[in-house]
C-alpha angles and dihedrals in degrees: 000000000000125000123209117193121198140214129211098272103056097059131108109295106275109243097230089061101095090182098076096045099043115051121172113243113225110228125222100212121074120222134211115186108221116190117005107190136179101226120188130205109193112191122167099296100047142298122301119209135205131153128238126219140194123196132170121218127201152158101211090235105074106292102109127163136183118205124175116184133160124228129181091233114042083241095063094041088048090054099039094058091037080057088046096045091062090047094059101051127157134193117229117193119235132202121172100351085298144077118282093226142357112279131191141188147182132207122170115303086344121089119188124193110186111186131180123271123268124217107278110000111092132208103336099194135098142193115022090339090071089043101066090037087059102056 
């Protein structure tokens, strides 16, 4: 018959030590917020004030999403549209490190023309638009 004997560290985890219980994920996709804005609702008692945010997730190999959520603090808005934005993934096929065709699109007074890359030149896009094609 063998006896062990044990010191303290190799115990069981102690259960006031939150580190061991609680580990970060690392996430695969990378964000960007895009448009963080204090938004205010006044009904008859005052105005009541939250604030809207709008954040872009992607993978940089064809997996983006766009949530937009709204939180009383800027923490909690930041969080509810990251959590959206996973949500609302699409899937955007890539040949080449480019687009396979043009594609356009209208929405209201916006119109967007996305084409495929030419040798050389980069992405040609600025503002929200560069954001999304980069991730």
């Amino acid at each position: 018959m063998v006896i062990k004997k044990t010191n303290e560290t190799e115990r069981r985890p102690n259960r006031f030590n939150r580190e061991s219980s609680f580990s970060k994920t690392v996430s695969e996709f990378d964000s960007k917020m895009i448009d963080l804005a204090r938004v205010t609702r006044v009904p008859a008692g005052g105005q009541h004030m939250r604030f809207r945010a709008v954040v872009v997730v992607g993978n940089k190999m064809g997996k983006v999403g766009v949530g937009v959520s709204k939180g009383l603090d800027v923490q909690s808005a930041v969080e509810k549209s990251t959590r959206q934005a996973k949500k609302n993934m699409i899937t955007v096929p890539i040949v080449d490190d480019t687009i396979p065709h043009e594609v356009s699109a209208k929405y209201g007074p916006a119109r967007i023309l996305l084409k495929p890359q030419r040798k050389g030149r980069g992405l040609v896009a600025g503002g929200t638009v560069r954001y999304i094609c980069l991730l």
